[in-house]
KELO-249948 format. One line per field, with one value per residue (C-alpha): residue in three letters; chain; residue number from 1; x, y, z. Coordinates in steps of 0.5 Angstrom, whole numbers, plus 2048, in hexadecimal, padded with zeros to 3 digits. Layout:
r c(ALA/...);
c c(A/...);
k c(NUM/...);
xx c(X/...);
yy c(Y/...);
zz c(Z/...);
END
This chain:
r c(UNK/UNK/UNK/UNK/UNK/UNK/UNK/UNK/UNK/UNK/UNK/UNK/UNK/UNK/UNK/UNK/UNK/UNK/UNK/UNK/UNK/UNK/UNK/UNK/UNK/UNK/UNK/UNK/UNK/UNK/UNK/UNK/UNK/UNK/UNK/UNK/UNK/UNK/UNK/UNK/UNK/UNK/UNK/UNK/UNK/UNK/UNK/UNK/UNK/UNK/UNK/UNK/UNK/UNK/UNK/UNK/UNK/UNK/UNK/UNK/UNK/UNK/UNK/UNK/UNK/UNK/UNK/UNK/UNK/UNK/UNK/UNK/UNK/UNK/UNK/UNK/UNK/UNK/UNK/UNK/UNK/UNK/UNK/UNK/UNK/UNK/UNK/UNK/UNK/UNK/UNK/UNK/UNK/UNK/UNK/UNK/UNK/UNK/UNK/UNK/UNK/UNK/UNK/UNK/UNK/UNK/UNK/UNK/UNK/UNK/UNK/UNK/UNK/UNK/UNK/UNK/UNK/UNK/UNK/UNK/UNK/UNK/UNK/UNK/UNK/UNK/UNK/UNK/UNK/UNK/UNK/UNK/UNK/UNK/UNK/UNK/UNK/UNK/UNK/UNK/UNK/UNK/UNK/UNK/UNK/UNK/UNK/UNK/UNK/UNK/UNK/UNK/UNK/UNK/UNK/UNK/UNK/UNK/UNK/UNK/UNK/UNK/UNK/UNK/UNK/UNK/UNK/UNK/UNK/UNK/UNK/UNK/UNK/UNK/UNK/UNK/UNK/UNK/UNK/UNK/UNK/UNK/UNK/UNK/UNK/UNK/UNK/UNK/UNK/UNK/UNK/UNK/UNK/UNK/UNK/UNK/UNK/UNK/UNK/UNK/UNK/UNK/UNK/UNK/UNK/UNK/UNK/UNK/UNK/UNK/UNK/UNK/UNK/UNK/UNK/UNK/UNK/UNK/UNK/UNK/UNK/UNK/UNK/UNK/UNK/UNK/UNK/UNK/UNK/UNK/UNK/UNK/UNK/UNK/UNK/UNK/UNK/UNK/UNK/UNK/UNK/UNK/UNK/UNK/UNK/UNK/UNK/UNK/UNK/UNK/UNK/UNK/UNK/UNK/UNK/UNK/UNK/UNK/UNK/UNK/UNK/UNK/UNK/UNK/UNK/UNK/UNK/UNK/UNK/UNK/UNK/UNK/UNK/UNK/UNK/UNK/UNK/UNK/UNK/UNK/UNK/UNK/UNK/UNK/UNK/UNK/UNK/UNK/UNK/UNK/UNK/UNK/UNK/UNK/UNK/UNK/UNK/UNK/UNK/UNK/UNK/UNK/UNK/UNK/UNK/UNK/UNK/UNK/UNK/UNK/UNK/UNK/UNK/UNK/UNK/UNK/UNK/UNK/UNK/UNK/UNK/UNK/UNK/UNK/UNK/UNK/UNK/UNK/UNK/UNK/UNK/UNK/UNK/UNK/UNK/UNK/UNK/UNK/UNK/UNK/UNK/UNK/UNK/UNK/UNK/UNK/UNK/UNK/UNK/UNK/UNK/UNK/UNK/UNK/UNK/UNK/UNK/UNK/UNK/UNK/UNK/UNK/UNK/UNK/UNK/UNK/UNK/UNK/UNK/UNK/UNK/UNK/UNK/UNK/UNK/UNK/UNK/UNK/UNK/UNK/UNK/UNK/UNK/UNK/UNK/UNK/UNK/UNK/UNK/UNK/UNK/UNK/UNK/UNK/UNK/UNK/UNK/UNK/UNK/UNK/UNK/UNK/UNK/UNK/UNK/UNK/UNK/UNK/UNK/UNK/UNK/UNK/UNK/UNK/UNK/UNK/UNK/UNK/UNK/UNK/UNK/UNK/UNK/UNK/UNK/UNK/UNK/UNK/UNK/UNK/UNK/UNK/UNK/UNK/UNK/UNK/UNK/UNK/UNK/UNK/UNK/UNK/UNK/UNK/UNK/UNK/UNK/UNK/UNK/UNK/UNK/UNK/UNK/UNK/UNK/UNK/UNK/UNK/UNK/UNK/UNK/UNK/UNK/UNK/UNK/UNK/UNK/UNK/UNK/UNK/UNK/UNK/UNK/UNK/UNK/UNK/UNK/UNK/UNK/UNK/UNK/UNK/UNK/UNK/UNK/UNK/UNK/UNK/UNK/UNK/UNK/UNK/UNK/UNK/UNK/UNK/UNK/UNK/UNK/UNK/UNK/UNK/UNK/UNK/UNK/UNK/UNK/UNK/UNK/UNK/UNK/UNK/UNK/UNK/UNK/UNK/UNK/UNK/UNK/UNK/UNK/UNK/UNK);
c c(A/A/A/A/A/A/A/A/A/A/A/A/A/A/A/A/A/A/A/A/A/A/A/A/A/A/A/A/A/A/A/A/A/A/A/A/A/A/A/A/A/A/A/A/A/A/A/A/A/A/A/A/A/A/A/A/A/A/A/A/A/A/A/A/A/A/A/A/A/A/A/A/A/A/A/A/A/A/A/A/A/A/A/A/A/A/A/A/A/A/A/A/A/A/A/A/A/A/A/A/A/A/A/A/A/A/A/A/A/A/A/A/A/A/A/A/A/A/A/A/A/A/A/A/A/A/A/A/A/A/A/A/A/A/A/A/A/A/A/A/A/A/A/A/A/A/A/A/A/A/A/A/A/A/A/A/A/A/A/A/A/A/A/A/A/A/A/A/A/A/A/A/A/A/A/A/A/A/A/A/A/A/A/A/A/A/A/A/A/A/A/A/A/A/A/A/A/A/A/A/A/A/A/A/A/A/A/A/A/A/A/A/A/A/A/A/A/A/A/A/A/A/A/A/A/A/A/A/A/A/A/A/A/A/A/A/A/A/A/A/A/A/A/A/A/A/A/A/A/A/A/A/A/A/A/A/A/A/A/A/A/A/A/A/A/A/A/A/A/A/A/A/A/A/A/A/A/A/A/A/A/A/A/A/A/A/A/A/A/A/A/A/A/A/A/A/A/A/A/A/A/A/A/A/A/A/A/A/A/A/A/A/A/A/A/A/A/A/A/A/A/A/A/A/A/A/A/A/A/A/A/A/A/A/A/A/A/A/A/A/A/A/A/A/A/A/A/A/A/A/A/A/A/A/A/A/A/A/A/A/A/A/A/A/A/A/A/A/A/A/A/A/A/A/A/A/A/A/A/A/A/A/A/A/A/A/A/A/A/A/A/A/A/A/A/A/A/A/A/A/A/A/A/A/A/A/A/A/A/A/A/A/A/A/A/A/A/A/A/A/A/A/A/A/A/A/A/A/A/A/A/A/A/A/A/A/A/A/A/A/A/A/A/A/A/A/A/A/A/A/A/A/A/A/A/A/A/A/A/A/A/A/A/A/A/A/A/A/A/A/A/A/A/A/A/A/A/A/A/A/A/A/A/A/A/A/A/A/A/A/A/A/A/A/A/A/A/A/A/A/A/A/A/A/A/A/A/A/A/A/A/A/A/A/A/A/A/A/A/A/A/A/A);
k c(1/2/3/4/5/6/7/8/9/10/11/12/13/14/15/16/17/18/19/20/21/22/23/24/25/26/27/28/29/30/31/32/33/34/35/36/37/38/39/40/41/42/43/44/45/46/47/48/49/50/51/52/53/54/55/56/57/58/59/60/61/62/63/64/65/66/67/68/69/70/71/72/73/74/75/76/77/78/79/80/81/82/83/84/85/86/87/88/89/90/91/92/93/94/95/96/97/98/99/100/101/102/103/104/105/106/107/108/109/110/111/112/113/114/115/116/117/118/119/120/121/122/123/124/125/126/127/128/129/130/131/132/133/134/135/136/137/138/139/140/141/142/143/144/145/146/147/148/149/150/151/152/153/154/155/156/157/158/159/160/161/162/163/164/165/166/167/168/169/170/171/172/173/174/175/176/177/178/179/180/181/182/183/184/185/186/187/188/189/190/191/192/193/194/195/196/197/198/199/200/201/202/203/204/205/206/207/208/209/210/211/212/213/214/215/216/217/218/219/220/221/222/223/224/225/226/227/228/229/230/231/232/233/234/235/236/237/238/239/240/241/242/243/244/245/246/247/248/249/250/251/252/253/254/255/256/257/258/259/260/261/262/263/264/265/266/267/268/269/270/271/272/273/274/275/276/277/278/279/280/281/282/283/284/285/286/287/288/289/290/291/292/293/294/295/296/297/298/299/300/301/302/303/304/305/306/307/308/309/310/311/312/313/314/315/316/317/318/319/320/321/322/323/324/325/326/327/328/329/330/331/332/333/334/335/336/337/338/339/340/341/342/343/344/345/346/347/348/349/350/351/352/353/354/355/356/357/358/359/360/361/362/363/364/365/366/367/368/369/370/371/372/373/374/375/376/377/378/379/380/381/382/383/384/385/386/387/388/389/390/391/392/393/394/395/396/397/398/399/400/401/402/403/404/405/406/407/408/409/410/411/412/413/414/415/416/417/418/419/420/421/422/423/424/425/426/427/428/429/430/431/432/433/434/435/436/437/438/439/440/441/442/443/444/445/446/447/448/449/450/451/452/453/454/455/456/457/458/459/460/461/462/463/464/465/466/467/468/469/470/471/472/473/474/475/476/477/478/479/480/481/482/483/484/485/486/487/488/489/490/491/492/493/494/495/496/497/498/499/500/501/502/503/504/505/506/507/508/509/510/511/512/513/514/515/516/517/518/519/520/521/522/523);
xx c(95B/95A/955/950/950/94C/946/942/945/945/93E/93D/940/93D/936/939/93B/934/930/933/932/92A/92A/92D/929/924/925/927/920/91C/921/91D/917/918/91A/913/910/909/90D/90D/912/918/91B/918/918/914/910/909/908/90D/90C/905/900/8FE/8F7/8F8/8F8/8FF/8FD/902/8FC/8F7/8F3/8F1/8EE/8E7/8E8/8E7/8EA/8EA/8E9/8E8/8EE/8F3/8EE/8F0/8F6/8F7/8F9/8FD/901/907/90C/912/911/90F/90A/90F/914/91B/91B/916/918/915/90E/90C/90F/90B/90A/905/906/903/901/906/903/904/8FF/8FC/8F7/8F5/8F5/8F0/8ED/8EE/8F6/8FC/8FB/8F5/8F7/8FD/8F8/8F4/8FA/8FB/8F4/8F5/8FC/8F8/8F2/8F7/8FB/8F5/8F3/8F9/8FE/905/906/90C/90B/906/904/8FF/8FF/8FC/8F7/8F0/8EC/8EE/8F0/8EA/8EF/8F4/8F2/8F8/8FB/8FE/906/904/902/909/90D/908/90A/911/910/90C/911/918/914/911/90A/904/8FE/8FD/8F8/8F4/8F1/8EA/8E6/8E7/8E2/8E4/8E7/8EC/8EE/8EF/8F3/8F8/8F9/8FB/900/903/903/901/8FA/8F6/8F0/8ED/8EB/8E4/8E6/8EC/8E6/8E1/8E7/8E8/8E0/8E1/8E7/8E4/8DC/8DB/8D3/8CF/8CB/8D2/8D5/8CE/8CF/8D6/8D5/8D0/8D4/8DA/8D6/8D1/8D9/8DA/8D5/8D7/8DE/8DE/8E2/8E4/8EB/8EB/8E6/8E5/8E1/8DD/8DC/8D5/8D0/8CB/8CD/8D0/8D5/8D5/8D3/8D5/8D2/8CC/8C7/8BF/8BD/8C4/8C4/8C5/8C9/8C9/8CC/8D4/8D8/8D8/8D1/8D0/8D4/8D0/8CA/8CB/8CE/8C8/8C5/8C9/8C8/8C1/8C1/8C6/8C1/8BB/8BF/8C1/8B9/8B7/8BE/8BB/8B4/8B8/8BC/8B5/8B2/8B7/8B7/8AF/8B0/8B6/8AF/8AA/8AD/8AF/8B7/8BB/8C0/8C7/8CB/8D3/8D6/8DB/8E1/8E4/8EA/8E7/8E7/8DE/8E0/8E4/8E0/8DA/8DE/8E0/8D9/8D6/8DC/8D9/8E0/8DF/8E5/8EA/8F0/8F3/8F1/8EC/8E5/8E7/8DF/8D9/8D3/8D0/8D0/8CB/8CC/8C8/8CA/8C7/8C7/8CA/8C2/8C0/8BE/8BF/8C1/8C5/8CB/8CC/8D4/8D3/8D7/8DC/8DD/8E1/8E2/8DF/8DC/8DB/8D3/8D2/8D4/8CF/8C9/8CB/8CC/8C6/8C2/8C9/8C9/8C1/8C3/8C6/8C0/8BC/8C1/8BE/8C5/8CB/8D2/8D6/8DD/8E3/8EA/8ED/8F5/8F4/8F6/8F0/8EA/8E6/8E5/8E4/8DE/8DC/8DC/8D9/8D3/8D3/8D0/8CC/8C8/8C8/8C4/8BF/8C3/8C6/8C0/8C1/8C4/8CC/8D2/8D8/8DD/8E4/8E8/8F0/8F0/8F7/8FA/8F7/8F9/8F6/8F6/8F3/8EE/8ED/8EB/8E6/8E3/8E1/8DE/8DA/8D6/8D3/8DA/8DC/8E4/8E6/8EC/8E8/8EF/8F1/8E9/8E9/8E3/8DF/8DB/8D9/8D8/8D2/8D0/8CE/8CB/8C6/8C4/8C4/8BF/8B8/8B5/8AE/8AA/8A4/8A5/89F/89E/89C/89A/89C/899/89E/89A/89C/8A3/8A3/8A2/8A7/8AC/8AA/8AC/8B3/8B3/8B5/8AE/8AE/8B2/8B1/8B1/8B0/8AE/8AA/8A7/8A1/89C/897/89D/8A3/8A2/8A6/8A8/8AA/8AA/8A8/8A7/8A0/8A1/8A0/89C/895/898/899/893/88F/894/895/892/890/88E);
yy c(882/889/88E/892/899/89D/89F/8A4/8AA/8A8/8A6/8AC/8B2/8AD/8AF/8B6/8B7/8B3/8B7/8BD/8BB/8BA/8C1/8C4/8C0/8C3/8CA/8C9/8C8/8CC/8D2/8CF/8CF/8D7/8D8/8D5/8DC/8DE/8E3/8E0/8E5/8E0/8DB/8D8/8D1/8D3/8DA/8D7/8DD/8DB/8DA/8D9/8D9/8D3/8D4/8D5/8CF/8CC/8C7/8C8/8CA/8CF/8CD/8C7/8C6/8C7/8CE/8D0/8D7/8DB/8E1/8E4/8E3/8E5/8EC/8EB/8EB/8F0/8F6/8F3/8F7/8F7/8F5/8F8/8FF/905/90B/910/915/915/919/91E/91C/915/918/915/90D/90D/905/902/8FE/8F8/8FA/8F8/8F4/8F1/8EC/8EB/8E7/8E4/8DE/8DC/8D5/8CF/8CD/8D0/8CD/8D1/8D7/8D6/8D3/8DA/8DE/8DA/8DB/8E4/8E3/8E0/8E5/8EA/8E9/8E8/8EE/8F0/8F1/8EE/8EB/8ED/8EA/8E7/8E7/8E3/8E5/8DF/8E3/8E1/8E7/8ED/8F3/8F8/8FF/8FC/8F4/8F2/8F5/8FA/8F7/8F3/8F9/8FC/8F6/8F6/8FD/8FA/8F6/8FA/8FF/8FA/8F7/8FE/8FB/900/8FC/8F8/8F2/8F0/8E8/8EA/8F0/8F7/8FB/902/905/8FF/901/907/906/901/906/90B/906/903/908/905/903/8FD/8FA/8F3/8EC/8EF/8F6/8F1/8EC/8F3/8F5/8EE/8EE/8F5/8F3/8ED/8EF/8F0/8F0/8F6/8F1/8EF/8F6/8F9/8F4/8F4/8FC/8FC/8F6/8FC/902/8FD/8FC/903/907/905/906/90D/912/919/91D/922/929/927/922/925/92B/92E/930/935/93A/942/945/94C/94F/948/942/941/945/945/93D/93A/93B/935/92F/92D/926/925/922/91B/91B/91E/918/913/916/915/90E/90C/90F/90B/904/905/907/900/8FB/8FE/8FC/8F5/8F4/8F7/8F1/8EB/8EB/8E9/8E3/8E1/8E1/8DB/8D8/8D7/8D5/8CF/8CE/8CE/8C9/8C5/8C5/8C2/8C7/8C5/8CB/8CB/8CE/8CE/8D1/8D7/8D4/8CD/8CC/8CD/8D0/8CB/8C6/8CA/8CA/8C2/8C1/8C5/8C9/8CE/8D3/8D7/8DB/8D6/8DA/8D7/8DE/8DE/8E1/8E0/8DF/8E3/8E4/8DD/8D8/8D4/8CE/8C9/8C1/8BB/8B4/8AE/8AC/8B2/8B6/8BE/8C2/8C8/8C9/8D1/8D3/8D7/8DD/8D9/8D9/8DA/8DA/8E0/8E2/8EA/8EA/8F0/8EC/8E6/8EB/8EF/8E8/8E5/8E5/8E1/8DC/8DA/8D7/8D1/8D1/8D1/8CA/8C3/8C1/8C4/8C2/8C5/8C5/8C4/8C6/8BE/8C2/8C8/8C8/8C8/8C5/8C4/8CB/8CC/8C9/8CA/8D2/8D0/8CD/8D3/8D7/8D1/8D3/8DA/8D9/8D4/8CD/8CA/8C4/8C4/8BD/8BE/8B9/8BB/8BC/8BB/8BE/8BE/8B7/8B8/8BD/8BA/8B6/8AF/8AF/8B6/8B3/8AC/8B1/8B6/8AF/8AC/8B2/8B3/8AE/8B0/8B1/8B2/8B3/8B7/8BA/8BF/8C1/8B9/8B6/8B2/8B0/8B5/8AE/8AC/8B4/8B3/8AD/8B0/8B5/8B2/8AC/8B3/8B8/8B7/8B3/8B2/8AD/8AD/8A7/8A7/8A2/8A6/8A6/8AC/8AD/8AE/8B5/8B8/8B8/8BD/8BA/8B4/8BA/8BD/8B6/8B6/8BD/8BD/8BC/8B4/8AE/8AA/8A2/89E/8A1/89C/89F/89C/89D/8A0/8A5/8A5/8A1/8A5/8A1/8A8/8AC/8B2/8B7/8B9/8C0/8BC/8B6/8BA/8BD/8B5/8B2/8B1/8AD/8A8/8A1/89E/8A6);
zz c(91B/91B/91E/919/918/91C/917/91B/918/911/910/914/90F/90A/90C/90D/906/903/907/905/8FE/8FE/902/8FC/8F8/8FC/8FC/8F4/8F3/8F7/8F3/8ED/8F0/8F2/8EB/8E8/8EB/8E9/8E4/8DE/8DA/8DC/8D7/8D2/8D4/8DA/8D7/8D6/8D0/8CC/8C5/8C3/8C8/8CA/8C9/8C1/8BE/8BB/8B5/8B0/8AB/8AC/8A5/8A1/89A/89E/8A1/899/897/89E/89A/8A0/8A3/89E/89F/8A6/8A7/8A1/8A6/8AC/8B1/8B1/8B7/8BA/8B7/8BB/8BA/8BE/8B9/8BB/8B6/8B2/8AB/8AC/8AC/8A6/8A7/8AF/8AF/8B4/8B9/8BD/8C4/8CA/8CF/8D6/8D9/8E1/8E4/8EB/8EC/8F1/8F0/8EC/8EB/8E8/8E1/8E2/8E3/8DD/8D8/8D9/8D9/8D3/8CF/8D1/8CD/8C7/8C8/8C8/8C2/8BE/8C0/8BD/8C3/8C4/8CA/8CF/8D6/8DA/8E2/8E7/8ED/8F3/8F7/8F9/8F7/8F2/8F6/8F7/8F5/8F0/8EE/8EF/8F5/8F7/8F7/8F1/8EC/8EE/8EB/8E5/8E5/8E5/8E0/8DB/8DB/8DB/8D4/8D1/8D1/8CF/8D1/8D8/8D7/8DD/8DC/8DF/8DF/8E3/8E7/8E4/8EA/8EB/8E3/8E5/8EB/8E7/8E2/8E7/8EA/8E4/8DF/8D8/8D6/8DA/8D6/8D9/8D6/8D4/8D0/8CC/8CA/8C8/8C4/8C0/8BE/8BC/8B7/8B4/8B4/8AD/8AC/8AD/8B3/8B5/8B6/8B9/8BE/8C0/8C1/8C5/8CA/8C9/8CC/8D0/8D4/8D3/8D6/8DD/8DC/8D9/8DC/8DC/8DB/8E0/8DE/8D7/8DA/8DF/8DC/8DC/8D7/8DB/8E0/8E1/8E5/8E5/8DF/8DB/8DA/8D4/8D6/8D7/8D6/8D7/8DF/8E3/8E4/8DD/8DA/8DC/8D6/8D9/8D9/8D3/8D0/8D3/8D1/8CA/8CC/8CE/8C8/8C4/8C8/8C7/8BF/8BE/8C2/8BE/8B7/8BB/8BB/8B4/8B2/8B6/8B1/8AC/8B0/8B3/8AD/8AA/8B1/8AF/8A9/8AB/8B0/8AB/8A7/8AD/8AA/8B1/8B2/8B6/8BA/8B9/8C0/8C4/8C7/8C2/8BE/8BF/8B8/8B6/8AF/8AD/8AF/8AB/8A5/8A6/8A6/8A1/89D/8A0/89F/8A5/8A8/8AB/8B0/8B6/8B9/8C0/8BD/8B5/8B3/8B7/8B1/8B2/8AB/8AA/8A4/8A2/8A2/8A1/8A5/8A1/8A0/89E/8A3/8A2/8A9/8AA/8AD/8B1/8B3/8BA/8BD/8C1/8C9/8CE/8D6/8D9/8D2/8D4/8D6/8D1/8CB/8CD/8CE/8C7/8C3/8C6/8BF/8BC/8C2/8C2/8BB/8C1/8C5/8BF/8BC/8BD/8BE/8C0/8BE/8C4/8C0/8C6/8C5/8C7/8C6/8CB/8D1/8D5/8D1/8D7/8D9/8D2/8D2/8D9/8D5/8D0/8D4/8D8/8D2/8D0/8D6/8D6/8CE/8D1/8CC/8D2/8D1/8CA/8C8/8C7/8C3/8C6/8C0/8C2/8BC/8BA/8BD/8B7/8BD/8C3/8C9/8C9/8D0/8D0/8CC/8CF/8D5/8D2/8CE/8D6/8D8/8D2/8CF/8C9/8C5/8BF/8BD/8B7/8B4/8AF/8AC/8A9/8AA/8AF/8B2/8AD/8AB/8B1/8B4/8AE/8B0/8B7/8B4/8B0/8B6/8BB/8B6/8B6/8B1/8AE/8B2/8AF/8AA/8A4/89E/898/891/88D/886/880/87F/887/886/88B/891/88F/88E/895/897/896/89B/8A2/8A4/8A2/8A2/89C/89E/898/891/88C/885/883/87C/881/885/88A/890/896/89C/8A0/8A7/8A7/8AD/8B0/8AC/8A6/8A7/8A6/89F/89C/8A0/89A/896/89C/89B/8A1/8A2);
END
């Protein structure tokens, strides 16, 4: 019989070999890890900014039969800047063939709270920001901090790498995702020598490509130098140059003695100067908007609030429900003049429908102050239809944002159905989520129409209806008050003609009620 073989040894210089193996296997992941660094310039697989930002919507088509002619967008996109042609001479002859190109951008942000995916989602939705702005992005970065540096936001160390970064990819424009205090812009821009906006002058900039009425473009100028103001600087003695005072034999003379107005303070001057003439022309505009209000009141039509997250699908949806024909673009802020369409719920009752500027996290103060008259048209609706993103990343911090506003114009207690739009594109397990935590749901595609007919059914349950029920008997001769009717103010029961008039079984609001009284028959 033979001995068996000792097997301390062998086992042991396995476990060796295994153990080694889950130490590289280890450090190999760890490696990859270290790799997924908070710069995002890397390979395309792992750079959040590849491609399309993730903010703009990916559906295959932009427009449907119901979106109408979009005359407005073809007038748009009529002049677009041109990519990868630069506005320096190589040579002086091509003077006459200059092209202009598309600003270079590097993003930055903090991330200080919530999750990783956050900080990413936000970063993603400046990159959309900014190439609707009309920019192309290069690179992004987000630095782990718990509160921006006082001097220069980011810190000192991480200004000189986006400096590195800035200058390893040619980038005119640094874009920072929140808003700057003046000083902070300043010292960044002497670090990484290129131009620094923040979030807040990014979205200013939007409203003043896309605003187009004469209220519109007085409101986004005003939020402009509202924003300006306390950001003007001077540039040397050009700035702080005085306009009194004398030395020696020079100087202005009798009556220019003194410390007079800097530069700086001249501007300013006329800043406020101008801020005060655009908040009078806002209040000579406002009349006009009450004045439409009160006759939407006075005739007691209902009136529903499309609103939402920008680039949520409002438009589209308005043109689904009305063939409205408003201007559809997969761009953040594409429509900012309000529109107001007439509808009718399937029983016959009419109401209004208004399409409403978009929103967006951190929605700049100076532009919700400035459109306040275009955002009472929510809080002046008997209902809101909240249209919500159900395909964006993060639909819950869109309506949390949208809310947010609510709050800020006085709608937060103004019934709400929440529209869950692009179903066609959106995750079902995203959608079963939102679908748990709000109950009053709709789900809709308002490109393919899923969902549209029931949409219009909430609608017509949720809007106020007459509620005054009257029996009537209405001479053939007063066709004027059966005319009447058939408004918005009444709901028509039951009609009978009879050799003696028309017997009306209908409901009618209080308004109205005292006007018909005369033709009741139990009155």
């Amino acid at each position: 019989m033979t001995n068996p073989q000792p097997s301390g040894p062998q086992d042991s210089d396995m476990d060796e070999a295994q153990l080694q193996a889950a130490i590289e296997r280890i450090l190999a992941s760890d490696a990859a890890t270290a790799s997924k660094s908070t710069h995002f310039g890397a390979p395309e697989e792992e750079n959040i900014l590849a491609g399309r930002a993730q903010a703009l919507s990916k559906q295959a088509g932009e427009h449907t039969s119901f979106d109408g002619d979009q005359e407005e967008l073809d007038a748009r996109r009529g002049l677009r800047r041109a990519a990868s042609l630069s506005t320096e001479l190589e040579d002086v002859t091509e003077v006459e063939n200059r092209q202009l190109r598309l600003e270079r951008v590097v993003l930055a942000g903090i991330w200080n709270e919530g999750t990783a995916e956050d900080a990413e989602n936000s970063l993603r939705e400046l990159a959309a920001l900014a190439e609707t702005a009309g920019s192309e992005v290069l690179d992004g970065m987000v630095q782990r901090r718990a509160k921006p540096d006082a001097a220069t936001y980011l810190g000192s160390g991480k200004a000189v790498e986006l400096r590195e970064i800035v200058a390893a990819t040619g980038a005119d424009t640094v874009i920072i995702d929140s808003e700057l205090a003046p000083s902070q812009r300043r010292a960044l821009e002497d670090v990484v020598k290129v131009k620094v906006i923040d979030r807040t002058a990014l979205i200013l900039d939007i409203f003043a490509q896309h605003a187009k009425s004469h209220e519109g473009r007085a409101q986004v100028e005003l939020a402009q130098l509202e924003y300006l103001l306390p950001r003007l600087r001077g540039w040397g003695e050009s700035m702080s140059r005085q306009a009194g005072g004398r030395v020696g034999t020079a100087g202005g003379g009798i009556g220019s003695r003194g410390p007079g107005e800097t530069k700086i303070e001249l501007d300013r001057r006329r800043i406020r100067d101008r801020m005060a003439k655009l908040r009078k022309e806002i209040k000579g505009m406002l009349p006009a908007r009450e004045a439409k209000r009160a006759n939407r009141k006075r005739n007691a039509v209902p009136s529903v609030a499309i609103a939402g997250y920008t680039n949520a699908g409002k438009s589209s949806l308005l043109n689904r429900l009305t063939h409205a024909g408003v201007l559809v673009e997969n761009a953040l802020f594409a429509t900012l003049d309000p529109t107001v369409r007439q509808a009718e719920t399937s029983d016959g009752l009419t109401y209004t429908l208004v399409d409403t500027v978009g929103f967006v996290k951190s929605l700049p103060t100076q532009l919700v102050e400035a459109f306040r008259s275009t955002l009472e048209e929510v809080a002046d609706a008997n209902l809101i239809l909240h249209v919500v993103d159900a395909a964006h990343p993060d639909p819950e911090g869109q309506i949390q944002a949208v809310r947010e506003v609510f709050n800020d114009v006085n709608a937060r207690g103004i019934p709400e159905i929440i529209v869950l739009n692009k179903a066609d594109v959106a995750d079902p397990f995203v959608v079963e989520r939102l679908r748990q935590h709000e109950p009053n749901h709709v789900i809709v595609s308002a490109r393919t129409g899923e969902g549209i007919e029931e949409l219009l059914a909430k609608i017509s349950a949720a809007i106020p209806r007459p509620d005054v029920q009257l029996e009537l008997m209405i001479p053939y001769d007063r066709g004027d008050v059966v005319n009447k009717l058939h408004g918005a103010e009444a709901e028509i029961l039951a009609v009978e003609h009879t050799e003696t008039g028309t017997r009306m079984m209908v409901k009618v609001r209080e308004s109205m009620a005292a006007e018909v009284e005369q033709f009741s028959i139990h009155g």
